[in-house]
C-alpha positions in Angstrom: -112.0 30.9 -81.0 -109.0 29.7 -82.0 -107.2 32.3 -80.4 -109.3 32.3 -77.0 -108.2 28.5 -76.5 -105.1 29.1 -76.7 -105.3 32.3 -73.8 -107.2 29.9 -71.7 -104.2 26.9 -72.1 -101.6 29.5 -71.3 -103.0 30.7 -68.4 -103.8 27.2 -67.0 -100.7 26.4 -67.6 -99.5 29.5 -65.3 -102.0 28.8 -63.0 -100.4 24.8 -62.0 -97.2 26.0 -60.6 -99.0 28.3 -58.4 -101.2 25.3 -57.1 -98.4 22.9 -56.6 -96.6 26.0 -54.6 -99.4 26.4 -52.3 -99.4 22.1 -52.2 -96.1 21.9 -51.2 -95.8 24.8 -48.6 -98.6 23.1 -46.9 -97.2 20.0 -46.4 -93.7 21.8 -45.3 -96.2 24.1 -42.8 -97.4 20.3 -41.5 -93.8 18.3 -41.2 -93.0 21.8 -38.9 -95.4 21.7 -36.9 -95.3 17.7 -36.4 -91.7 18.2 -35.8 -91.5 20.8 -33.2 -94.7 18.9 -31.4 -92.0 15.9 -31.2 -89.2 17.9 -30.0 -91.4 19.5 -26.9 -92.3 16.3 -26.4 -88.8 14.9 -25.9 -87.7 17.9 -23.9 -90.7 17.2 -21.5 -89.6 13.7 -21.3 -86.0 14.9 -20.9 -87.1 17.2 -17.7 -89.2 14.3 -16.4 -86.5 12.3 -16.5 -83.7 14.6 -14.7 -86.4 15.8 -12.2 -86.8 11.5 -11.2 -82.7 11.4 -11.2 -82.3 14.2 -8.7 -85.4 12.9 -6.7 -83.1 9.6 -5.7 -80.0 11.7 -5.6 -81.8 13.3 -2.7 -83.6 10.4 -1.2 -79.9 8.7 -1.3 -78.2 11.5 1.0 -81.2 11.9 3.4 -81.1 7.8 3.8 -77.0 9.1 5.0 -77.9 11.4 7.2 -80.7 10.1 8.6 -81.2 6.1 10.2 -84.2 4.7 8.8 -84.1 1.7 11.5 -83.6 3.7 14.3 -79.5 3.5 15.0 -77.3 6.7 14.6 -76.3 6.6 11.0 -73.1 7.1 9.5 -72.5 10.7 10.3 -72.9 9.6 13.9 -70.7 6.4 13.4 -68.0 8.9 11.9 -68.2 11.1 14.8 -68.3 8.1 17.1 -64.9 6.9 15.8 -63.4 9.9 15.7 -64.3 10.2 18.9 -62.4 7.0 20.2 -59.5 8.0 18.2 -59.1 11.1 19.9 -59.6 9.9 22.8 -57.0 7.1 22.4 -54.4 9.5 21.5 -54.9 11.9 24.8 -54.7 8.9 26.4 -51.3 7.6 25.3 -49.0 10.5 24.8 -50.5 12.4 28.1 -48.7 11.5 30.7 -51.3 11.5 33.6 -54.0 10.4 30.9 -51.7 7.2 30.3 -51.7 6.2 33.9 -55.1 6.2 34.1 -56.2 4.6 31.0 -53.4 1.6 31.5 -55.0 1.4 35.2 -58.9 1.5 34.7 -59.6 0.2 31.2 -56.5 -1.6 29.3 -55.2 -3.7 31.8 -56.9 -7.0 32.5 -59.7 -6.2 29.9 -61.2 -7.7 26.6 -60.1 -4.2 24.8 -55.9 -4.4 26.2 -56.1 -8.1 25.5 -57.1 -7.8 22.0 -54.8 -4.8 21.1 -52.0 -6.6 23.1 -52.5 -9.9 20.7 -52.4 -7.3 18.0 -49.5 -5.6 18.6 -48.1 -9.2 19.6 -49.2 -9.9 15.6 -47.7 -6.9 13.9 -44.2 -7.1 15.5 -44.2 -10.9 14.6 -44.8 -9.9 11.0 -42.4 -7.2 10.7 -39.5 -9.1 12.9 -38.7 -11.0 9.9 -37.9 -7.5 7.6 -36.1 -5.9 10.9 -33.9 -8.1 12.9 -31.8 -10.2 11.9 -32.1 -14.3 11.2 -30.1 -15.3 14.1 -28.8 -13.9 17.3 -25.6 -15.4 17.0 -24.3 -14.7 13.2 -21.2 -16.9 13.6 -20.8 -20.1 14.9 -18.9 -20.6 18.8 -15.3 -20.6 18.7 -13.6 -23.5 18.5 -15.4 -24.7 15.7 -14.9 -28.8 15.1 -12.7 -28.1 12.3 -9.7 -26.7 14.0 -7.3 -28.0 16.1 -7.5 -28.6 20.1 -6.1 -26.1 22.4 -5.9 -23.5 19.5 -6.7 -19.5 20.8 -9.5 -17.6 19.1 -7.8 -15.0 16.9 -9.0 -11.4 16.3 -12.0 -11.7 14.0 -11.2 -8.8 11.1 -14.5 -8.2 9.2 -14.9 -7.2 5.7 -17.1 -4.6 4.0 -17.7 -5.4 0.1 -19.0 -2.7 -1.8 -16.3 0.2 -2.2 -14.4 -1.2 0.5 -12.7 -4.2 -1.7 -15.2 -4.0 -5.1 -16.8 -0.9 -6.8 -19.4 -2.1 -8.9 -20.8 -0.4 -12.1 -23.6 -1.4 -14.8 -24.0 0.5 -18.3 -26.2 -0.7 -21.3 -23.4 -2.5 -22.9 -21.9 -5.1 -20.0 -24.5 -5.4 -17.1 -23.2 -5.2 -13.7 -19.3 -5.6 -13.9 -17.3 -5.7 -10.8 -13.5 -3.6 -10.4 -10.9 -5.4 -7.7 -9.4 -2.8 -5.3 -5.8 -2.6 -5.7 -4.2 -4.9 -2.5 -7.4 -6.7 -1.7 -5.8 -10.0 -2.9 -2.7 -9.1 -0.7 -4.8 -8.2 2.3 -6.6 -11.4 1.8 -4.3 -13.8 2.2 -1.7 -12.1 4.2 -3.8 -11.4 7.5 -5.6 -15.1 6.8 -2.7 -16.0 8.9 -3.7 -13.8 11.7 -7.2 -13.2 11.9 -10.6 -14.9 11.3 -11.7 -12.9 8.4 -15.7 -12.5 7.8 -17.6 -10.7 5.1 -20.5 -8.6 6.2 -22.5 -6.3 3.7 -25.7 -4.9 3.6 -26.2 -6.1 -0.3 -28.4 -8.6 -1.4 -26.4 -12.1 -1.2 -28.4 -13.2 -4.8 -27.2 -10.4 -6.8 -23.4 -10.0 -4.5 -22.5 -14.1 -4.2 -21.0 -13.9 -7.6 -19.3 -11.6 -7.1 -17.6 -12.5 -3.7 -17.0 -16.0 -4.2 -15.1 -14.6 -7.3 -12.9 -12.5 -4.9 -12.6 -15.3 -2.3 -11.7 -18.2 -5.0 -8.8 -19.5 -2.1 -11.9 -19.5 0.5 -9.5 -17.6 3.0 -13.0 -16.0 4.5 -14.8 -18.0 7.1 -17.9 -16.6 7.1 -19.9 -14.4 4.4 -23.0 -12.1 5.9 -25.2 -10.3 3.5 -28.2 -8.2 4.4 -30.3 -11.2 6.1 -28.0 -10.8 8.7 -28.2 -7.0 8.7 -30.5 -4.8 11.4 -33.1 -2.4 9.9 -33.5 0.6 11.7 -34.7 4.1 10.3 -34.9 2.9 6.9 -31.3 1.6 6.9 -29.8 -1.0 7.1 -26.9 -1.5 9.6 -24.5 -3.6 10.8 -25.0 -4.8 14.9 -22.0 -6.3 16.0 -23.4 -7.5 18.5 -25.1 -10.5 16.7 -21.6 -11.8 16.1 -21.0 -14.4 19.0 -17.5 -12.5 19.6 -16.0 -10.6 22.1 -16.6 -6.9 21.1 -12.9 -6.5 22.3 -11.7 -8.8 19.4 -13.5 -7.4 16.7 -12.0 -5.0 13.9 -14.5 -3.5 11.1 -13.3 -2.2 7.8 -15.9 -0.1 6.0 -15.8 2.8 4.0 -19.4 4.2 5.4 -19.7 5.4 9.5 -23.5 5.1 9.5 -23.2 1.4 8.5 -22.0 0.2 12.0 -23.7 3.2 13.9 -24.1 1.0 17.2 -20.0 0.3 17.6 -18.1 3.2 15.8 -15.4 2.3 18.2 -14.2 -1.0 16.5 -14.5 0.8 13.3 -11.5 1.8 10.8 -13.2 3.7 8.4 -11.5 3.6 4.6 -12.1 6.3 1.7 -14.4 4.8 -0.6 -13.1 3.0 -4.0 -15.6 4.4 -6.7 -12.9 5.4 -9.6 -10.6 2.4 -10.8 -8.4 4.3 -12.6 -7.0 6.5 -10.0 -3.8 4.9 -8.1 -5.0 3.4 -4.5 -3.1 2.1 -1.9 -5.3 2.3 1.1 -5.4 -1.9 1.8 -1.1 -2.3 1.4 -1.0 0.6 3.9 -3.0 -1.2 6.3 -1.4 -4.7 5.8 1.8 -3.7 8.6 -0.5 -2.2 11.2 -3.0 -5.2 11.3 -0.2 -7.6 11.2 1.3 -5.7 14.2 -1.9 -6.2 16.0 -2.2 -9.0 15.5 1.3 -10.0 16.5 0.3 -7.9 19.9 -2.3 -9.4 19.9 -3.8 -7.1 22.5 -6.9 -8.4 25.1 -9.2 -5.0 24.0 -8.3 -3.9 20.2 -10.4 -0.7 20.4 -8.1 1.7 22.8 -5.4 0.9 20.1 -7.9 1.8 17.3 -8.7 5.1 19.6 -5.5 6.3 19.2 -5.5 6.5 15.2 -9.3 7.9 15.4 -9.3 10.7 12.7 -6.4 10.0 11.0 -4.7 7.9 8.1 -3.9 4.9 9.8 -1.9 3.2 7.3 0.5 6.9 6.9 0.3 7.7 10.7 1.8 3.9 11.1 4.5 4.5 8.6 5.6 7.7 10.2 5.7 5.6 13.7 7.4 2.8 12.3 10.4 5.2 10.9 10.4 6.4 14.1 11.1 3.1 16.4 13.3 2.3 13.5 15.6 4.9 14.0 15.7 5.1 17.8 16.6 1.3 18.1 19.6 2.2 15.5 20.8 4.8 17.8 20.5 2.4 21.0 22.3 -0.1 19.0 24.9 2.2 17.5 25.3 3.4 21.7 25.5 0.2 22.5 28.3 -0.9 19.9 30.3 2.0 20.7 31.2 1.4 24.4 31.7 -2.4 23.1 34.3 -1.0 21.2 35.6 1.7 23.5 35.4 -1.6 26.8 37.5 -3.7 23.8 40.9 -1.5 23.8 41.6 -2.6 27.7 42.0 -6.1 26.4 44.1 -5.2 23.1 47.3 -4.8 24.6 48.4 -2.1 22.9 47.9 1.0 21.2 48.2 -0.1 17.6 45.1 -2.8 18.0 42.9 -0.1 20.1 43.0 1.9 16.8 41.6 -1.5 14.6 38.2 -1.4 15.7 37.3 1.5 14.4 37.1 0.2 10.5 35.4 -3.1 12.1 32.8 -1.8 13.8 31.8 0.8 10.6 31.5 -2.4 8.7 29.6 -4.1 11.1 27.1 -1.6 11.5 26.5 -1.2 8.0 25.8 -5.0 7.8 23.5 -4.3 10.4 21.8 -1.6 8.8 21.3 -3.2 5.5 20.0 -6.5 7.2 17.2 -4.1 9.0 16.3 -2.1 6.0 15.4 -6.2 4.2 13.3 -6.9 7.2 9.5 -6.0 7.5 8.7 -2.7 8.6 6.3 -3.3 11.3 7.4 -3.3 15.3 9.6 -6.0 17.3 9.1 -6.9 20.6 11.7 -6.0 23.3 12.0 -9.1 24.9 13.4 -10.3 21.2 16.2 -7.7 20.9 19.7 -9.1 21.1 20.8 -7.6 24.1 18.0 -9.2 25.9 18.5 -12.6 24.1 22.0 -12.5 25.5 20.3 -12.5 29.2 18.0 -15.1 28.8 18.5 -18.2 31.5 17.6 -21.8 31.3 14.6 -23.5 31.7 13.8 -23.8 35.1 14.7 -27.8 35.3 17.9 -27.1 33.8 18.6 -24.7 36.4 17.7 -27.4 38.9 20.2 -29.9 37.3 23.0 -28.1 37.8 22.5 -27.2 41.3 21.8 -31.3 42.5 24.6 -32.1 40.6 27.0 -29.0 39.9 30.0 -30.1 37.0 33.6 -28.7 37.9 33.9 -25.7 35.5 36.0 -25.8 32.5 39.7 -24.0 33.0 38.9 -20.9 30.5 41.6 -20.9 27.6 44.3 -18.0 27.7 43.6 -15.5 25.4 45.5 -14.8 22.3 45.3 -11.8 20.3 42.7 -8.9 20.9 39.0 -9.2 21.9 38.5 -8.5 18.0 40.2 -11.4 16.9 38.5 -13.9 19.0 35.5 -12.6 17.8 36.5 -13.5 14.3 36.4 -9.8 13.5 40.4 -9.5 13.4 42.5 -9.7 10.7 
């Protein structure tokens, strides 16, 4: 018995995993099929949903193409616009087209009056960013502050960047600015001849700094930055025109052509000054021939500004100036010689015929020296000495003497040779 009980309590005991196996895969089987009737179920919903989405996608482009209140919709409005576009453009640039849309539907109707106040509206706007903020730049010549009677110089005007400054910036200093060699000189030297004016195309907040740096005497009497400029294919120029001067009487330096495009013929135009540490002499070379201008002073500056027109003005005036220089020494030397060769008939004698010869060699010398110390720039014939010596009186003085002529003076008789009277003799 004993034995039997303890068969049966084995194989119960063999017997419980087996029923909790068959348990458990049943409620596994169960969760499965719970599960996969939940996902088919959200994948239905998820279809239902995307069908719905696509549904009002649809509805949404048929309500486009299609008026629901009976006008043409927007395909047609597109159409329509692109319509009166085209039509707009034929129109204009056709030549016959142009005639007769100007003739039958923009003149004197609602359409041209609107697109003329239009037009009227956008130039307004953009006249502000084009032209400049006055017709007349500078103020009428004489100004209040000079005195009466006084002529109107040449105006010279000015160019700032790489004409008399190059400016830089790097990380360390900012914006630092680099003095062209002879703009101090230029300054103030032609001061005395010209009315001097500034014009650049920079901005006058960032450039005023600098300028009034460079113009501490105030020898400038006007400054122009790019409010006063013209804008005109995305540059900005310089329109001499907007100066209130005579065209005639204007000179421009500048180191760029395309910045006075309009007037290239009042233009000298200067290598730029971008490298400080090269040698540059371009502003002393151009001191003698604007002061000789000026001292000219010619009615119409630009056929003498012609006549230098692709070439170094300041070397091509050099060259000149040697030139003149030695063919008024050879008139003079000409000249001196039949002085001296008119001077032995009034010697006496052989021996003091022979004296001039040392004389005059000294005398020119002088001469020579005295020359070489004077400015190198041009003298006016009328203010050579041999026309000096031919001058006559005023006029009244010339009058004078004829109402009321004075017995002459008996001339002294002369002692000595010509040379000695002269206080050349020895």
């Amino acid at each position: 018995m004993l034995t039997m009980k303890l068969a049966a309590q084995r194989l119960g005991r063999a017997a419980l995993p087996r029923t909790r196996t068959t348990t458990a895969s049943r409620v596994q089987q169960r969760m499965c099929s719970s599960t996969s009737t939940s996902s088919s179920t959200k994948s239905s919903k998820n279809r239902e949903i995307a069908e719905q989405l696509a549904a009002k996608r649809r509805a949404r482009d048929e309500a486009l193409l299609r008026n629901d209140e009976g006008g043409v919709g927007t395909l047609g409005w597109l159409l329509g616009v692109g319509g009166i576009l085209g039509a707009t453009g034929f129109f204009a640039f056709h030549e016959e087209g142009n005639k007769w849309f100007m003739k039958n539907v923009y003149n004197g109707t609602p359409l041209g009056a609107s697109v003329d106040w239009v037009s009227e509206q956008v130039k307004s706007a953009a006249k502000s960013f084009t032209d400049p903020i006055s017709d007349e730049l500078l103020p009428d010549f004489p100004m209040e502050t000079l005195p009466p009677g006084m002529t109107q110089p040449i105006t010279l005007v000015l160019d700032f960047e790489d004409t008399l400054c190059h400016l830089e910036w790097d990380s360390r200093h900012g914006w630092r600015a680099a003095k062209r060699p002879g703009a101090d000189y230029l300054l103030h030297r032609l001061s005395m001849f010209y009315e001097i004016v500034l014009f650049t195309n920079g901005n006058s907040f960032f450039l005023e700094p600098f300028v009034y740096s460079l113009d501490s005497s105030n020898v400038m009497q006007s400054k122009l930055f790019r409010e006063a400029t013209v804008y005109e294919d995305g540059e900005h120029i310089k329109d001499l025109s907007h100066l209130n001067r005579d065209l005639g009487r204007v000179i421009v330096i500048d180191d760029k052509a395309k910045s006075v495009p309009k007037q290239p013929e009042n233009c000298i135009i200067v290598k730029p000054f971008e490298d400080p540490t090269q040698e540059d002499t371009t502003l002393f070379d151009l001191v003698p021939f604007l002061e000789d201008l000026a001292v000219r002073d010619p009615a119409d500056v630009r056929p003498e500004l012609a006549r230098y027109k692709g070439k170094d003005i300041g070397a091509t005036f050099k060259q000149e100036m040697k030139e003149r220089l030695a063919q008024r020494e050879k008139q003079q030397s000409g000249t001196l010689a039949g002085a001296i060769r008119k001077g032995g008939f009034f010697g006496g004698g052989s021996s003091s015929s022979s004296a001039p010869s040392a004389e005059s060699q000294q005398a020119a010398q002088a001469q020579q020296a005295q020359q070489a110390a004077q400015p190198q720039f041009e003298v006016p014939l009328a203010m050579t000495p041999i026309d000096q010596a031919n001058n006559l009186p005023p006029p009244e003085e010339v009058k004078k003497q004829i109402e009321q002529p004075e017995e002459p003076a008996k001339p002294a008789a002369p002692t000595g040779t010509l040379w000695s009277s002269l206080g050349l003799g020895r």
